[in-house]
C-alpha positions in Angstrom: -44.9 -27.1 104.5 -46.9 -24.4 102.6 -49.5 -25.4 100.1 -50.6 -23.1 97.3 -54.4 -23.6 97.4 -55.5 -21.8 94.1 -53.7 -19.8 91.0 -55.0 -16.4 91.0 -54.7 -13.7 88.2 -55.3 -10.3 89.3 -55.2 -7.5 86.6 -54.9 -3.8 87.3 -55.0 -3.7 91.3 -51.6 -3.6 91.9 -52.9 -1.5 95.2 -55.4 -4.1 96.5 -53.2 -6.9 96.0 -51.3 -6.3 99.5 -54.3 -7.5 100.6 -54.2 -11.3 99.4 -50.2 -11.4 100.1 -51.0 -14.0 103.2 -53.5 -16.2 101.5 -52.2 -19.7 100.3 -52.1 -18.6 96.9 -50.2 -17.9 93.7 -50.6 -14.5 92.6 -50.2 -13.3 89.2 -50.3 -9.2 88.8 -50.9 -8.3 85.6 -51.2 -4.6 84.4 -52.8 -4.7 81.7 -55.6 -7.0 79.8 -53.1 -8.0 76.7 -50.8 -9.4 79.4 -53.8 -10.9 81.1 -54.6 -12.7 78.1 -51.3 -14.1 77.2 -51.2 -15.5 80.4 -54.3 -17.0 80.5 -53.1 -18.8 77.7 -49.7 -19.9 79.3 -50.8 -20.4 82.8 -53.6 -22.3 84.6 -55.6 -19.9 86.7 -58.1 -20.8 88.7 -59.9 -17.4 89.8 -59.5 -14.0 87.8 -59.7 -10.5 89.1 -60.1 -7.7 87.3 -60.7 -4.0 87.5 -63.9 -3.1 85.1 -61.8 -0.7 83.5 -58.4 -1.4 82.2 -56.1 0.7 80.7 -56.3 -1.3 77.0 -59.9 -2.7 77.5 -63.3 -0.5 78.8 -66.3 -1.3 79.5 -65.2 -4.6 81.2 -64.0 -6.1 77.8 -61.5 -8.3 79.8 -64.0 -9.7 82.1 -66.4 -10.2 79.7 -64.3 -12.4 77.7 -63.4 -14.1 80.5 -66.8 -15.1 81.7 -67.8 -15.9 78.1 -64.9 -18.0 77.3 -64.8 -19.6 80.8 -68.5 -19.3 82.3 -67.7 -22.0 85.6 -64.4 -19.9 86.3 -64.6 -17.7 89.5 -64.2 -13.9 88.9 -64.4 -11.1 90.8 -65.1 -7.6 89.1 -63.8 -4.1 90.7 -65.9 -1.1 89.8 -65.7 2.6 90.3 -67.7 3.2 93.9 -71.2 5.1 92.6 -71.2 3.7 89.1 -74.4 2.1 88.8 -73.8 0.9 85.2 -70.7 -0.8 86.0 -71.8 -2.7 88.7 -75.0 -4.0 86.7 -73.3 -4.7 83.6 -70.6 -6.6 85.7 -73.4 -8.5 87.7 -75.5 -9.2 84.5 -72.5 -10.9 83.5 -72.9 -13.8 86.5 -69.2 -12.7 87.9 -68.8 -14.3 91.0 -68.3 -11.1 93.1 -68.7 -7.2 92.3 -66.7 -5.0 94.6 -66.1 -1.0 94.8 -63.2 0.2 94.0 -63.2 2.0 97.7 -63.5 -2.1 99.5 -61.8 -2.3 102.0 -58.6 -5.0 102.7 -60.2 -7.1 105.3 -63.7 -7.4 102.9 -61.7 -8.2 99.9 -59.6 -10.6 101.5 -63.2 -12.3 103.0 -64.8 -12.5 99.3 -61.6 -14.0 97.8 -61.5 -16.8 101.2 -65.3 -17.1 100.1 -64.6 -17.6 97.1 -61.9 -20.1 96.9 -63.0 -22.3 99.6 -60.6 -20.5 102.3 -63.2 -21.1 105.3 -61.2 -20.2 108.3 -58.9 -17.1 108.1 -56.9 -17.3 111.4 -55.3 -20.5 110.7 -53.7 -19.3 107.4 -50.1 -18.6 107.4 -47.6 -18.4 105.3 -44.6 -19.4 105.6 -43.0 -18.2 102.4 -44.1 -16.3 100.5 -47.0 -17.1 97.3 -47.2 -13.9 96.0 -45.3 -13.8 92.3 -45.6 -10.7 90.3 -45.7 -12.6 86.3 -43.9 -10.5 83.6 -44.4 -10.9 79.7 -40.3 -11.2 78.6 -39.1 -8.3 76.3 
């Protein structure tokens, strides 16, 4: 039997992503923080990841109206490696996690388990897969 753990929306890593493929999760890839919001209305999430910069919202717009809206959710911020201002706007924010955008697979994997309550790595398996890339129709 396979047990999804945790709902997790994930906007504008579509390249980090491989890295949470084997957690006991659903993942929702979003590509953009307009489609990020309309599902955040539609969906219940439980953690949100988000690049600092997206395409349709700088200066960490998205995550800030995340934490702000939902201050006890979990969220992780991705910013560009070196950028000082990023990362202390996005910690000044109280996000549950600041990465680089150079992190490794095996790190980010080990702040999402942290995060999430996922204590011991080797005994997760999946046996189908949780991953789910979510599409706005039209």
């Amino acid at each position: 039997m396979f047990i999804v753990e945790a709902t997790v929306l994930a906007v504008g890593i579509d390249g980090k992503a491989k890295a949470l493929q084997e957690l006991p999760i659903r993942l929702l890839l979003m590509n953009t923080g307009a489609e990020a919001v309309a599902c955040l209305r539609e969906e219940e999430i439980g953690t949100v990841i988000s690049q600092w910069e997206l395409v349709d919202m700088r200066d960490g717009k998205f995550i800030r109206n995340v934490v702000a809206a939902k201050p006890t959710m979990p969220t992780i911020a991705f910013v560009e490696a070196g950028d000082q201002r990023q990362e202390i706007a996005a910690r000044s924010l109280g996000v549950s996690a600041v990465l680089t955008d150079d992190t490794n697979e095996a790190y980010f994997r080990e702040v999402v388990c942290q995060i999430l309550g996922l204590s011991n790595l080797s005994r997760l398996k999946a046996t189908s897969r949780a991953s789910k890339k979510y599409r706005l129709p039209g």
